[in-house]
N, C-alpha and C positions, 0 to 999 in steps of 0.2 A: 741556465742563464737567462738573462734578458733577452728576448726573439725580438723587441720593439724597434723602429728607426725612425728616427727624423724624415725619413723621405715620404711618407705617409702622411706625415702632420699637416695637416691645412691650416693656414691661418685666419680668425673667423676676421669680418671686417665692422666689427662690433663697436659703437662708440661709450661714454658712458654709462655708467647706472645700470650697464645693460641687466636685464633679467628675462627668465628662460621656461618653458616649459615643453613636452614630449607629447607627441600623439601616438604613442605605442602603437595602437594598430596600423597605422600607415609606415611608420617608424620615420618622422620626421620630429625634428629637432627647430624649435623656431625660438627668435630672439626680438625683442623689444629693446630699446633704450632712449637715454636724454638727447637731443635736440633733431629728432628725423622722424619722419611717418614712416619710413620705409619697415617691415618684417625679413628681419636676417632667414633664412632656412638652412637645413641640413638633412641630408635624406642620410640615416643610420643603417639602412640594411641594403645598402648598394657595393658590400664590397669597399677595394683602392678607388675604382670610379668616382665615390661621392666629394664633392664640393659644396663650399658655401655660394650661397645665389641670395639674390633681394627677390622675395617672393612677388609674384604677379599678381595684384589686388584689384578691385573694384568698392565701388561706393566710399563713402567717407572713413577716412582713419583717422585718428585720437590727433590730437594736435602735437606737433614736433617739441613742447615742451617737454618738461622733466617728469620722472617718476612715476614711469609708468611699469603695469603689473601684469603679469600674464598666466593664467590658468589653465589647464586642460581640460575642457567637459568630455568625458565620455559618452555619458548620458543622451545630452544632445548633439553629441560630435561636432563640437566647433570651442576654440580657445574663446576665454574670458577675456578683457584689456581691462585694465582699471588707469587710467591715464594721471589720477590727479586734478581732475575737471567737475567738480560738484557731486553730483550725483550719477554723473553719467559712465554708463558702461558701455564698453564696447566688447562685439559679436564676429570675429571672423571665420566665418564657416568656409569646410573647403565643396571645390565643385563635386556633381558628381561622379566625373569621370578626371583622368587625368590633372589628381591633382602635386604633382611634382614638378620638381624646374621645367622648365621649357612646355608646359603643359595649362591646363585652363585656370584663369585665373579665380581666389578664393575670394569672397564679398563678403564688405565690412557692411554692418547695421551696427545700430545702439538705441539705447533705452535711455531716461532719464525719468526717473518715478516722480508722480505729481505731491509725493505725499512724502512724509517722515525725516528724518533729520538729515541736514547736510554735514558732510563730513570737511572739519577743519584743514587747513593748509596741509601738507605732506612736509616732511620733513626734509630737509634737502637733499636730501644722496638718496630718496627715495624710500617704499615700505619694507621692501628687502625681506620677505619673508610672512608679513603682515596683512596678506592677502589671500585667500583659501577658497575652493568650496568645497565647500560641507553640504555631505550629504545623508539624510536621516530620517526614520519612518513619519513626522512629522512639517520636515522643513526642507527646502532644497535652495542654496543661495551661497554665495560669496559673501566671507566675511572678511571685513577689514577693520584694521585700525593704524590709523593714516600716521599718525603720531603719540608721543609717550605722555603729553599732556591732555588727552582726552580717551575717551573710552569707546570700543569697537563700535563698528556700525555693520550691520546684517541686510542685504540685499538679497530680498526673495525673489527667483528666477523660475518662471517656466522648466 
Protein backbone atom coordinates (compact mmCIF):
# COMPACT_ATOMS: atom_id res chain seq x y z
CA UNK A 1 0.00 0.00 0.00
CA UNK A 2 0.68 3.49 0.18
CA UNK A 3 3.56 4.17 3.10
CA UNK A 4 3.27 8.18 2.07
CA UNK A 5 1.59 10.88 4.82
CA UNK A 6 0.65 14.37 4.70
CA UNK A 7 2.71 14.89 7.88
CA UNK A 8 5.92 15.14 5.88
CA UNK A 9 4.68 17.37 3.31
CA UNK A 10 6.11 20.90 3.61
CA UNK A 11 4.58 23.48 1.93
CA UNK A 12 6.93 25.43 -0.42
CA UNK A 13 6.23 29.37 -0.10
CA UNK A 14 6.54 29.82 -3.74
CA UNK A 15 4.93 32.70 -5.53
CA UNK A 16 4.17 32.77 -9.32
CA UNK A 17 5.81 31.50 -12.56
CA UNK A 18 7.80 29.81 -10.10
CA UNK A 19 10.59 27.67 -11.86
CA UNK A 20 13.07 25.31 -10.40
CA UNK A 21 16.26 23.63 -10.71
CA UNK A 22 18.48 20.80 -8.54
CA UNK A 23 22.09 20.89 -7.40
CA UNK A 24 22.49 17.12 -7.06
CA UNK A 25 25.65 17.12 -5.57
CA UNK A 26 24.85 19.08 -2.51
CA UNK A 27 21.16 17.77 -2.98
CA UNK A 28 19.45 21.05 -2.83
CA UNK A 29 16.36 22.04 -4.51
CA UNK A 30 16.22 25.94 -5.23
CA UNK A 31 13.29 28.07 -6.68
CA UNK A 32 12.92 31.30 -8.56
CA UNK A 33 9.68 33.23 -9.42
CA UNK A 34 7.57 36.45 -10.48
CA UNK A 35 7.72 39.42 -8.26
CA UNK A 36 10.64 38.80 -5.52
CA UNK A 37 14.46 38.60 -5.56
CA UNK A 38 14.34 36.16 -2.83
CA UNK A 39 15.72 32.12 -3.85
CA UNK A 40 13.20 29.65 -2.30
CA UNK A 41 15.70 26.38 -1.14
CA UNK A 42 15.22 22.80 -0.06
CA UNK A 43 17.90 20.69 1.17
CA UNK A 44 16.72 16.83 -0.45
CA UNK A 45 19.03 14.54 1.45
CA UNK A 46 18.09 15.76 4.98
CA UNK A 47 15.86 13.27 5.93
CA UNK A 48 11.87 14.42 7.89
CA UNK A 49 14.42 17.45 9.10
CA UNK A 50 14.32 19.34 5.61
CA UNK A 51 12.23 22.58 5.17
CA UNK A 52 11.85 25.30 2.86
CA UNK A 53 14.01 28.52 3.79
CA UNK A 54 14.69 31.79 1.66
CA UNK A 55 18.25 31.15 0.75
CA UNK A 56 20.93 33.69 2.27
CA UNK A 57 22.41 35.62 -0.72
CA UNK A 58 24.92 38.42 -1.48
CA UNK A 59 25.66 40.83 -4.36
CA UNK A 60 22.88 41.77 -6.69
CA UNK A 61 19.85 39.55 -7.71
CA UNK A 62 17.69 39.66 -10.90
CA UNK A 63 15.11 42.09 -10.44
CA UNK A 64 11.71 41.02 -8.61
CA UNK A 65 10.08 41.17 -12.03
CA UNK A 66 8.58 38.34 -14.01
CA UNK A 67 9.99 35.27 -15.76
CA UNK A 68 12.70 34.36 -14.53
CA UNK A 69 14.70 30.97 -15.36
CA UNK A 70 16.90 28.77 -13.45
CA UNK A 71 19.70 26.28 -14.56
CA UNK A 72 22.07 24.06 -12.95
CA UNK A 73 25.85 24.36 -13.90
CA UNK A 74 27.60 21.49 -12.83
CA UNK A 75 30.42 22.34 -14.68
CA UNK A 76 30.99 25.55 -12.84
CA UNK A 77 29.06 24.67 -9.81
CA UNK A 78 26.76 27.52 -9.56
CA UNK A 79 22.84 27.93 -10.95
CA UNK A 80 22.08 30.04 -14.28
CA UNK A 81 19.07 32.87 -13.67
CA UNK A 82 17.81 34.10 -16.83
CA UNK A 83 15.50 36.86 -15.40
CA UNK A 84 13.86 38.37 -18.61
CA UNK A 85 16.37 41.50 -18.54
CA UNK A 86 18.02 41.92 -21.92
CA UNK A 87 20.95 40.17 -22.09
CA UNK A 88 21.64 39.72 -18.85
CA UNK A 89 22.50 36.61 -16.89
CA UNK A 90 22.64 35.90 -13.57
CA UNK A 91 25.39 33.64 -11.48
CA UNK A 92 24.57 32.35 -8.13
CA UNK A 93 27.46 30.46 -6.82
CA UNK A 94 27.18 28.77 -3.46
CA UNK A 95 30.07 29.31 -0.64
CA UNK A 96 32.68 27.37 0.00
CA UNK A 97 31.78 25.88 3.05
CA UNK A 98 28.38 25.69 4.57
CA UNK A 99 26.45 26.16 2.06
CA UNK A 100 22.75 25.10 3.55
CA UNK A 101 20.04 26.99 5.53
CA UNK A 102 21.40 28.75 8.38
CA UNK A 103 24.81 28.38 6.90
CA UNK A 104 27.02 31.04 4.53
CA UNK A 105 25.56 32.91 2.30
CA UNK A 106 25.80 31.97 -1.88
CA UNK A 107 26.84 35.35 -4.26
CA UNK A 108 25.05 36.54 -6.98
CA UNK A 109 27.21 38.02 -10.07
CA UNK A 110 26.00 38.53 -13.74
CA UNK A 111 27.23 39.14 -17.06
CA UNK A 112 25.71 41.15 -19.80
CA UNK A 113 27.50 40.53 -23.35
CA UNK A 114 28.62 43.69 -25.24
CA UNK A 115 27.83 42.06 -28.27
CA UNK A 116 25.03 39.87 -30.33
CA UNK A 117 21.43 40.15 -30.30
CA UNK A 118 19.02 41.06 -27.60
CA UNK A 119 16.44 38.73 -26.92
CA UNK A 120 12.78 40.07 -27.24
CA UNK A 121 10.12 40.49 -24.49
CA UNK A 122 9.38 37.14 -22.52
CA UNK A 123 6.15 35.94 -22.67
CA UNK A 124 4.06 36.49 -19.83
CA UNK A 125 3.74 33.47 -17.63
CA UNK A 126 7.41 33.19 -18.48
CA UNK A 127 9.90 30.62 -20.63
CA UNK A 128 8.82 27.64 -18.94
CA UNK A 129 11.11 25.24 -20.27
CA UNK A 130 12.73 27.46 -22.96
CA UNK A 131 15.90 27.93 -21.23
CA UNK A 132 18.82 25.14 -21.05
CA UNK A 133 22.51 24.79 -21.07
CA UNK A 134 23.91 22.90 -23.49
CA UNK A 135 26.72 21.55 -23.20
CA UNK A 136 29.04 20.22 -26.18
CA UNK A 137 32.64 19.56 -27.55
CA UNK A 138 32.37 22.85 -29.34
CA UNK A 139 30.12 25.24 -27.47
CA UNK A 140 29.30 25.64 -23.79
CA UNK A 141 26.20 28.20 -23.00
CA UNK A 142 22.50 28.72 -22.30
CA UNK A 143 20.18 28.62 -24.76
CA UNK A 144 16.86 30.48 -24.74
CA UNK A 145 14.02 31.27 -26.54
CA UNK A 146 12.14 34.00 -24.79
CA UNK A 147 9.19 33.67 -26.89
CA UNK A 148 7.07 31.77 -29.93
CA UNK A 149 7.46 34.85 -32.20
CA UNK A 150 11.10 34.92 -32.45
CA UNK A 151 13.88 32.40 -32.71
CA UNK A 152 16.40 31.14 -29.92
CA UNK A 153 19.25 33.02 -28.64
CA UNK A 154 22.72 31.20 -27.45
CA UNK A 155 24.70 32.65 -24.64
CA UNK A 156 28.17 31.38 -24.66
CA UNK A 157 29.53 30.99 -21.07
CA UNK A 158 32.84 30.47 -19.41
Amino acid sequence: GNTNTSALFKSPLLGTNAHSAIDEGRGLWFAVWSGSTAVQGYRLNNGTANDYYTVSTTGTAPTSGSNKSIVWDSTADRFIVYSGNGKQIFFLTPPSTSPYNGGNPWVWTSDTPAGGVTPGTTQTNGTFGRFALIEVDTARGCLLWNNSTEGPVFYRIA
